[in-house]
N, CA, C and O atoms as a Tinker XYZ file with bonds, in Angstrom:
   348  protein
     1  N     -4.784000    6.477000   21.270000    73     2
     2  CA    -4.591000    7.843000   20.846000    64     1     3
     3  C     -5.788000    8.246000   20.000000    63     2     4     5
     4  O     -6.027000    7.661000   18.943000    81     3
     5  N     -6.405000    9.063000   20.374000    73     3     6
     6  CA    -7.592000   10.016000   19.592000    64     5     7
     7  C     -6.681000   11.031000   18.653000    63     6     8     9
     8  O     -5.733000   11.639000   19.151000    81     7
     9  N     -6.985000   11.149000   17.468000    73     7    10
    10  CA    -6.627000   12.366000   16.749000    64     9    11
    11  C     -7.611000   12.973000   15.576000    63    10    12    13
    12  O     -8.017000   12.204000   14.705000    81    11
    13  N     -8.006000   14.424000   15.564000    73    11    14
    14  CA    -8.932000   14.669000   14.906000    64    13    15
    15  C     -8.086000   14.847000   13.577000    63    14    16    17
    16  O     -7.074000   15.534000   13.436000    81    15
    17  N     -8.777000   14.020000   12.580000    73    15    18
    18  CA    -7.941000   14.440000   11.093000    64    17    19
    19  C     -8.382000   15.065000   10.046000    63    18    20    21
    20  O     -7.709000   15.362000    9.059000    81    19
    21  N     -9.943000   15.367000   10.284000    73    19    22
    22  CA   -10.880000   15.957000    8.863000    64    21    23
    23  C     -9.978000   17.528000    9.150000    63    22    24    25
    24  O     -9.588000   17.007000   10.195000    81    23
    25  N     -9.701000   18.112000    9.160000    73    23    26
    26  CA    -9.259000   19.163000    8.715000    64    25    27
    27  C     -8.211000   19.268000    7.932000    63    26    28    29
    28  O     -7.848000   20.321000    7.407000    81    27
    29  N     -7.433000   17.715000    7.759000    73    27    30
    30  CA    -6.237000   17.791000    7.646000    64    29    31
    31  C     -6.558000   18.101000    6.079000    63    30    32    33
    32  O     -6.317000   19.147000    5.476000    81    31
    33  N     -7.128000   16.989000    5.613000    73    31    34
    34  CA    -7.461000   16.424000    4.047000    64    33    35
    35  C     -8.730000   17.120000    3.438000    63    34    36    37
    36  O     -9.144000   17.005000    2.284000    81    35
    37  N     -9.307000   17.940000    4.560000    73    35    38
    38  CA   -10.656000   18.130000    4.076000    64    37    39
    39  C    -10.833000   18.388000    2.288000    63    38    40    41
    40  O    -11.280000   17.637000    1.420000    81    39
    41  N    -10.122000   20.146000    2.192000    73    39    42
    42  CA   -10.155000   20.689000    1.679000    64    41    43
    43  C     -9.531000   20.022000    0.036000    63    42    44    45
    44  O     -9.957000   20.403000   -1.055000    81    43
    45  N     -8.475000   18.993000    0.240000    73    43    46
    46  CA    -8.154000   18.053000   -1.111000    64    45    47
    47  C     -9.248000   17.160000   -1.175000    63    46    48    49
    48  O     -9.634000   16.997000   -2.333000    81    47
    49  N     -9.831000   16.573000   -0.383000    73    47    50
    50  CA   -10.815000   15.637000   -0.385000    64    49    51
    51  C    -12.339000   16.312000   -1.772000    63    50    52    53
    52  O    -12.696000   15.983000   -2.903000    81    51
    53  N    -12.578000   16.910000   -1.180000    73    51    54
    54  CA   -13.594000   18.068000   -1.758000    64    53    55
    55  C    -13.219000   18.471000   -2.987000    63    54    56    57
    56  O    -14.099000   18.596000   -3.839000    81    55
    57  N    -11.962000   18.728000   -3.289000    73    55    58
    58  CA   -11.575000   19.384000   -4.957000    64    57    59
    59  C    -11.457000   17.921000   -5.429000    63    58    60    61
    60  O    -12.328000   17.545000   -6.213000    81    59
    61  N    -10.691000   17.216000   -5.136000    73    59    62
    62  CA   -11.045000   15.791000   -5.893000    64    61    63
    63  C    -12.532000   15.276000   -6.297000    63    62    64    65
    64  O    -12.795000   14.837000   -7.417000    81    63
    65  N    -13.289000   15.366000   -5.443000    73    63    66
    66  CA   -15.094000   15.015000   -5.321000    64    65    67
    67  C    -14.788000   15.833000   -6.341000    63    66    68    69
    68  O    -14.311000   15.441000   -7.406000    81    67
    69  N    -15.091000   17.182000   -6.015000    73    67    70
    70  CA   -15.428000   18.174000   -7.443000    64    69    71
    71  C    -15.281000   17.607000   -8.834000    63    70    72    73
    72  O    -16.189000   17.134000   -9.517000    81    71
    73  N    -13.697000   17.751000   -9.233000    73    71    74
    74  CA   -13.856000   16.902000  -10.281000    64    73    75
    75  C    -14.122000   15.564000  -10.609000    63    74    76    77
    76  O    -14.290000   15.306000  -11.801000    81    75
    77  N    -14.205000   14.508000   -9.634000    73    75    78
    78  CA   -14.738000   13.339000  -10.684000    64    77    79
    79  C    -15.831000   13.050000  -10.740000    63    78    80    81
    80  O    -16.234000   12.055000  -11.342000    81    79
    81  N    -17.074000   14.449000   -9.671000    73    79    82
    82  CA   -18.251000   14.840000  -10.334000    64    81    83
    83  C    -18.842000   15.336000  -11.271000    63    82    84    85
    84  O    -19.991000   15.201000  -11.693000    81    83
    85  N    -17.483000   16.285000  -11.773000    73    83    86
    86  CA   -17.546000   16.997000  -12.943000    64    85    87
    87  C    -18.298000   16.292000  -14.123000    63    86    88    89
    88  O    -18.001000   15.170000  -14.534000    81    87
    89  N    -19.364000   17.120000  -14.650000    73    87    90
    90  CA   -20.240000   16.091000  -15.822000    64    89    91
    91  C    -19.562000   15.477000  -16.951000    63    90    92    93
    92  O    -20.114000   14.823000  -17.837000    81    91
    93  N    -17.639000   15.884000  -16.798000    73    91    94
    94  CA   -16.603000   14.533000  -17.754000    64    93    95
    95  C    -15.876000   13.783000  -17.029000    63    94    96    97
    96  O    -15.002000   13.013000  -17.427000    81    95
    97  N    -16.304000   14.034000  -15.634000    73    95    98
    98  CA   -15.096000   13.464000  -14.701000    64    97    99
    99  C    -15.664000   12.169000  -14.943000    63    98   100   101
   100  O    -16.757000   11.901000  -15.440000    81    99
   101  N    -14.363000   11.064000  -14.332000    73    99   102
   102  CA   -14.279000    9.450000  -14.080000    64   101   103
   103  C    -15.536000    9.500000  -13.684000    63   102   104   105
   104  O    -16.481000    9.488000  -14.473000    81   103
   105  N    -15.653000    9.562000  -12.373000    73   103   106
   106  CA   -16.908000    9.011000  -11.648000    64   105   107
   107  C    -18.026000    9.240000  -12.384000    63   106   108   109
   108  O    -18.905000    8.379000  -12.419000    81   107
   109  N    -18.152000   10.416000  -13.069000    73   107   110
   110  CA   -19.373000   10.431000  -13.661000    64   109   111
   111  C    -19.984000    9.710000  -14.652000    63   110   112   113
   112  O    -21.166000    9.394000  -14.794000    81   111
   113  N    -18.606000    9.402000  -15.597000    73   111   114
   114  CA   -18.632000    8.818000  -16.132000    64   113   115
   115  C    -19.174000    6.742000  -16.393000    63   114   116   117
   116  O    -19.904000    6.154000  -17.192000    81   115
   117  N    -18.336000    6.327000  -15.256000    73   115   118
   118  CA   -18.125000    5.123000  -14.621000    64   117   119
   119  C    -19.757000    4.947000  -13.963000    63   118   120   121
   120  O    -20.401000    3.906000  -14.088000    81   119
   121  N    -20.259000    6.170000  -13.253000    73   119   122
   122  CA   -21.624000    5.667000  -12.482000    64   121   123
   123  C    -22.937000    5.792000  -13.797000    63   122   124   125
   124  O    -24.033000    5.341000  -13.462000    81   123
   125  N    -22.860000    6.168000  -14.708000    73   123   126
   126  CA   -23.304000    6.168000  -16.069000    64   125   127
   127  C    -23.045000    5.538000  -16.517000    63   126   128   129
   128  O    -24.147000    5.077000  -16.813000    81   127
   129  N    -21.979000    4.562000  -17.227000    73   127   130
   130  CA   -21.985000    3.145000  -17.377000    64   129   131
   131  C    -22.921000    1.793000  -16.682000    63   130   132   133
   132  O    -23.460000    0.972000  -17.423000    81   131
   133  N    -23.011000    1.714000  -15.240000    73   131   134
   134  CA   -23.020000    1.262000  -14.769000    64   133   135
   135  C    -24.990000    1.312000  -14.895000    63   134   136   137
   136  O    -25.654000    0.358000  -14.490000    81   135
   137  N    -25.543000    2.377000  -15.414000    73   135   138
   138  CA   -27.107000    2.541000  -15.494000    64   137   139
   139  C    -27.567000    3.515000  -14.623000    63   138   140   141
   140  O    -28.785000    3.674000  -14.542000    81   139
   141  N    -26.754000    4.258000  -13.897000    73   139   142
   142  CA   -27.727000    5.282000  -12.807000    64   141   143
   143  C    -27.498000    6.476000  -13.545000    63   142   144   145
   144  O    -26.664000    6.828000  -14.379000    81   143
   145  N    -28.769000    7.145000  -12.831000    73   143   146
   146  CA   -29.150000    8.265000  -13.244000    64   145   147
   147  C    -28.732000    9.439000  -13.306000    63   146   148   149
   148  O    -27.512000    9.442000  -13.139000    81   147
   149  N    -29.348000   10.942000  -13.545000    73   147   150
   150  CA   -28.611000   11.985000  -13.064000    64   149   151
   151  C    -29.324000   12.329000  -11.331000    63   150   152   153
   152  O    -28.792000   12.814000  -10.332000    81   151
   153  N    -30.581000   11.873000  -11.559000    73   151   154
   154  CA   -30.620000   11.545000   -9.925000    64   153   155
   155  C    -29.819000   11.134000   -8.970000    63   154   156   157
   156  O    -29.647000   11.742000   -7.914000    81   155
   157  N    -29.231000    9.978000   -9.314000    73   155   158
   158  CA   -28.325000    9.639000   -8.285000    64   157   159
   159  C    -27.121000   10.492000   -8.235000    63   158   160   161
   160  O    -26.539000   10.549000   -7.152000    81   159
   161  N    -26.584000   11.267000   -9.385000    73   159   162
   162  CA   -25.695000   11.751000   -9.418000    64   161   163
   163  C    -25.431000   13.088000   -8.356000    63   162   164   165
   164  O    -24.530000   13.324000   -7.551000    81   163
   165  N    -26.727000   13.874000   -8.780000    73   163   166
   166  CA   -27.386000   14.794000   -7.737000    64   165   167
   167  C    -27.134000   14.474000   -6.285000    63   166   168   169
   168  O    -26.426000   15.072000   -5.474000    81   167
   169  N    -28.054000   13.133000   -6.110000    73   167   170
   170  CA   -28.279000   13.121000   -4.798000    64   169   171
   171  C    -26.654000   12.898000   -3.737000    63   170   172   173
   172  O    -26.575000   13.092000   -2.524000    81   171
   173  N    -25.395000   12.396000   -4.780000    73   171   174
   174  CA   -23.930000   12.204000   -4.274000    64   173   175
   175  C    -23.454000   13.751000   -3.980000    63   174   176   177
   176  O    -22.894000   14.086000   -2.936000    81   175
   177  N    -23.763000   14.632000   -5.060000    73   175   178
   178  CA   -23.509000   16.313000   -4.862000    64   177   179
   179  C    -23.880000   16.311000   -3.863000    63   178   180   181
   180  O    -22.918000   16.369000   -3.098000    81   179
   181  N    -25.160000   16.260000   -3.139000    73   179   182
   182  CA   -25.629000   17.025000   -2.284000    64   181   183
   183  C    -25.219000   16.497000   -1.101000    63   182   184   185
   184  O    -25.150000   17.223000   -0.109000    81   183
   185  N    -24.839000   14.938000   -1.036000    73   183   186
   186  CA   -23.975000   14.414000   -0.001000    64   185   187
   187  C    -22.829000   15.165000   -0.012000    63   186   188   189
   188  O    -22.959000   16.000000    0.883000    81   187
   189  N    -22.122000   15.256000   -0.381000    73   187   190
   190  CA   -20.514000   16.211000   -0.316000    64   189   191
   191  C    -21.099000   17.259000    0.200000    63   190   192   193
   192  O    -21.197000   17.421000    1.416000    81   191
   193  N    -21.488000   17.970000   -0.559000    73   191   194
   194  CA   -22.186000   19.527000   -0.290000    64   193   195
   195  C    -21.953000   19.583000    1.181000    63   194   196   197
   196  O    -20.963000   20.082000    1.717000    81   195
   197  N    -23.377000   18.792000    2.024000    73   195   198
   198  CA   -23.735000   18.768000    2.964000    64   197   199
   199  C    -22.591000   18.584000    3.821000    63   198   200   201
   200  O    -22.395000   19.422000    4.702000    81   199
   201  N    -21.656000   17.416000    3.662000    73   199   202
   202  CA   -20.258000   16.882000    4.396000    64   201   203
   203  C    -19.550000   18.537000    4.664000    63   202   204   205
   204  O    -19.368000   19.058000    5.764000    81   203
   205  N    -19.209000   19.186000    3.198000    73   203   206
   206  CA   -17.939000   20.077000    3.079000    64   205   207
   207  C    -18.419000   21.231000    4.009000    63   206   208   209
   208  O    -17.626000   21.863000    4.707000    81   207
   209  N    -19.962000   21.507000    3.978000    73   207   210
   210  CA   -20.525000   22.045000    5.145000    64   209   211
   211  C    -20.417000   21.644000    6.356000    63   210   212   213
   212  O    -20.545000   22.674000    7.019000    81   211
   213  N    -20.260000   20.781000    7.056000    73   211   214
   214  CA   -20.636000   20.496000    7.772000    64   213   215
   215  C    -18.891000   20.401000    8.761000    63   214   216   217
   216  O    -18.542000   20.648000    9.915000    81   215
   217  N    -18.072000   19.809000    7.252000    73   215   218
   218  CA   -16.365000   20.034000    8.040000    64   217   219
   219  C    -15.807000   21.718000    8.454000    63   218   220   221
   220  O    -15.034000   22.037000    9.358000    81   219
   221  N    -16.557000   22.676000    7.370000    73   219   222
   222  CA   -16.197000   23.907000    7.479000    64   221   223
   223  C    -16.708000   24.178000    8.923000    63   222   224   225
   224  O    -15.775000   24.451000    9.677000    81   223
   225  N    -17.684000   24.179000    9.396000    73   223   226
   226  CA   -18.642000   24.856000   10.517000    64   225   227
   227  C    -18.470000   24.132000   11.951000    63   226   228   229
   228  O    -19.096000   24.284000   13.000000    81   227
   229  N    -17.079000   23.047000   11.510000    73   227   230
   230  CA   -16.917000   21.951000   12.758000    64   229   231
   231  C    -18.152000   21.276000   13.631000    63   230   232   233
   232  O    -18.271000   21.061000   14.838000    81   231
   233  N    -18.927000   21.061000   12.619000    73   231   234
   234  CA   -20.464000   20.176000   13.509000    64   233   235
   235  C    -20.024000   18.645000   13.122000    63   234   236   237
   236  O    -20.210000   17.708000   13.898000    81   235
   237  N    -19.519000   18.526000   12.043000    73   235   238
   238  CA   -18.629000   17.594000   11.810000    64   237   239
   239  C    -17.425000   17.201000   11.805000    63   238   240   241
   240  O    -16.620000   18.098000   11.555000    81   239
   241  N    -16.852000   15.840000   12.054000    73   239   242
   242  CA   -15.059000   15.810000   11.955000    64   241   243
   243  C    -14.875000   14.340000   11.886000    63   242   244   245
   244  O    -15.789000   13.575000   12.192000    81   243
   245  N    -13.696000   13.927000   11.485000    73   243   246
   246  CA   -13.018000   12.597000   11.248000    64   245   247
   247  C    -12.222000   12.923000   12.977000    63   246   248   249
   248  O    -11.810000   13.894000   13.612000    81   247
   249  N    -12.360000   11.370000   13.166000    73   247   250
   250  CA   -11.556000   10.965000   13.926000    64   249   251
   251  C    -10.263000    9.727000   13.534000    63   250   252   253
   252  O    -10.555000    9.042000   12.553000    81   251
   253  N     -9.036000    9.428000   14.134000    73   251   254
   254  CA    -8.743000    8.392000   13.914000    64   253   255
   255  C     -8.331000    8.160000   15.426000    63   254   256   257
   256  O     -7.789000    8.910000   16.237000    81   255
   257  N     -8.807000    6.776000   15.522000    73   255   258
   258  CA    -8.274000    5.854000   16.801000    64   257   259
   259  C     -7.532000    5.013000   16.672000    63   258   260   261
   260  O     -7.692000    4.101000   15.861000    81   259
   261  N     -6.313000    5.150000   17.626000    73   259   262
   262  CA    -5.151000    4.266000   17.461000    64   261   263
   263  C     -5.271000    3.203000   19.159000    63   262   264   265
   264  O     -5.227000    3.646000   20.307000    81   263
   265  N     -5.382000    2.163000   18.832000    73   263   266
   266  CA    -5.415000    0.792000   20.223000    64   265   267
   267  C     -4.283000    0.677000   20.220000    63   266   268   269
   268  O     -3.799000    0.626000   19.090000    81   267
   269  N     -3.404000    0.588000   21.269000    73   267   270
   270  CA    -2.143000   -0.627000   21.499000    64   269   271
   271  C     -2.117000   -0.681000   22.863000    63   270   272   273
   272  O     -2.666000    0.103000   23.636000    81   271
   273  N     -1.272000   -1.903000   23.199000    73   271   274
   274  CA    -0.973000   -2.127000   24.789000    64   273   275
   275  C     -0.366000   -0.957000   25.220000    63   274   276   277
   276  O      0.058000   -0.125000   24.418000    81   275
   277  N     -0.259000   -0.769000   26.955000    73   275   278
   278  CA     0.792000   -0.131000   27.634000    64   277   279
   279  C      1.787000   -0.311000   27.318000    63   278   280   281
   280  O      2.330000   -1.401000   27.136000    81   279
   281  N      2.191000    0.687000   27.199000    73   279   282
   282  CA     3.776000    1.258000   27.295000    64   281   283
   283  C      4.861000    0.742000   25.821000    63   282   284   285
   284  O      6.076000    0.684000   25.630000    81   283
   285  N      3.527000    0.419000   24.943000    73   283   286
   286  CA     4.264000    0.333000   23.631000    64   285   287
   287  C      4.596000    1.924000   22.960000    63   286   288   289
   288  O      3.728000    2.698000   22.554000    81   287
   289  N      5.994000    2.161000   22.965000    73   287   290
   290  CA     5.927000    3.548000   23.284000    64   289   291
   291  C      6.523000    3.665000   21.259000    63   290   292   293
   292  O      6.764000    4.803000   20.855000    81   291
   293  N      6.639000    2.823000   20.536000    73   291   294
   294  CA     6.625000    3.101000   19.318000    64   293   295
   295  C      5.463000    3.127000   18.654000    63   294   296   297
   296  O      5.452000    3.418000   17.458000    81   295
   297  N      4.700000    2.925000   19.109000    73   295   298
   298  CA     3.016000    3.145000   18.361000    64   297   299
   299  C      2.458000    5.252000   18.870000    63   298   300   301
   300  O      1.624000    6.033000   18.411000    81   299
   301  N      3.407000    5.326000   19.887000    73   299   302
   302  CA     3.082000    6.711000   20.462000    64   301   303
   303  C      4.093000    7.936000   20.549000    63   302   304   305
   304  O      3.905000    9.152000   20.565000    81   303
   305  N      5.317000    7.092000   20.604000    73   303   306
   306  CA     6.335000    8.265000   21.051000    64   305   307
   307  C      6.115000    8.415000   22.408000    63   306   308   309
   308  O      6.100000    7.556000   23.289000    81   307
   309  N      5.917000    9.815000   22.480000    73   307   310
   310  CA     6.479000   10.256000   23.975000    64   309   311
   311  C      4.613000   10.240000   24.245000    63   310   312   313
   312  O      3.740000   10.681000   23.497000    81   311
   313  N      4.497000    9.667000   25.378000    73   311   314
   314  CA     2.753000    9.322000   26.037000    64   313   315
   315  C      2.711000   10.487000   26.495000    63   314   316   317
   316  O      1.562000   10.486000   26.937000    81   315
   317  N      3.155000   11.582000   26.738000    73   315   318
   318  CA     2.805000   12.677000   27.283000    64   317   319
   319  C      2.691000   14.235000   26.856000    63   318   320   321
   320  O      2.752000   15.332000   27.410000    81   319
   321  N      2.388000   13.437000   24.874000    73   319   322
   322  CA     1.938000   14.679000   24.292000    64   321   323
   323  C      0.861000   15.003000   23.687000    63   322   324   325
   324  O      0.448000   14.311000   22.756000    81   323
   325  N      0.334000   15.902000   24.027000    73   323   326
   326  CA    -0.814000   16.316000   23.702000    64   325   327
   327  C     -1.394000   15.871000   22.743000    63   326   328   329
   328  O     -0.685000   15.609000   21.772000    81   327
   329  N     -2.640000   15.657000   22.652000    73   327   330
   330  CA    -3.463000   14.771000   21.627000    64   329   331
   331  C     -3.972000   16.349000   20.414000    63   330   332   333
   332  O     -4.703000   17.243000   20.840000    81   331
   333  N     -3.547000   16.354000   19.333000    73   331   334
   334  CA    -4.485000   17.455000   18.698000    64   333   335
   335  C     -5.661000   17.568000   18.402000    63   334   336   337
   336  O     -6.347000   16.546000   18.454000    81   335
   337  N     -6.260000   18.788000   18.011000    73   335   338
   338  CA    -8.125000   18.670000   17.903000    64   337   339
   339  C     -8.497000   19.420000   17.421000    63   338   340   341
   340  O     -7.634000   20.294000   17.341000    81   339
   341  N     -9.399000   19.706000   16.956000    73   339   342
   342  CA    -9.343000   21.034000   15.920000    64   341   343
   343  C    -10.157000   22.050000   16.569000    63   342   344   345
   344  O    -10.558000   23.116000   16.103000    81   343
   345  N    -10.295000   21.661000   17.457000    73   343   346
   346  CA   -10.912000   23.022000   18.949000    64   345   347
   347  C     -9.981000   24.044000   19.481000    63   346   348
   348  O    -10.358000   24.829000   20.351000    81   347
């Protein structure tokens, strides 16, 4: 089973980032302990940034893939429903 899921979480995913980027949030905190910079800190913003762009404009997406044998029909339910997608 293919199922597209970044749309699901996107948008919590992203407000969480937000704050524990926040210049009191955990993370910021924790990756400042640890000796890195505000460079690096930057350069994690601009990773998200780029991601939350990239989920909005659908050039990007999560997938999840599910394997099982034939006709294991509790890993699927009914095999003859439509797979969702964010198309």
């Amino acid at each position: 089973m293919l199922e597209a899921v970044g749309h699901d979480f996107m948008e919590k995913f992203f407000t969480c980032c937000e704050s524990t980027l926040a210049e009191d949030g955990l993370l910021v905190l924790q990756i400042r302990a640890l000796g890195f910079n505000d460079k690096f800190i930057r350069t994690w913003e601009y990773y998200f940034d780029y991601y939350a762009a990239g989920f909005k404009t659908c050039t990007l997406g999560d997938y999840q893939i599910v394997f099982s044998r034939p006709g294991n029909v509790a890993a699927f339910g009914d095999p003859y429903n439509v797979v969702p997608s964010t198309y």
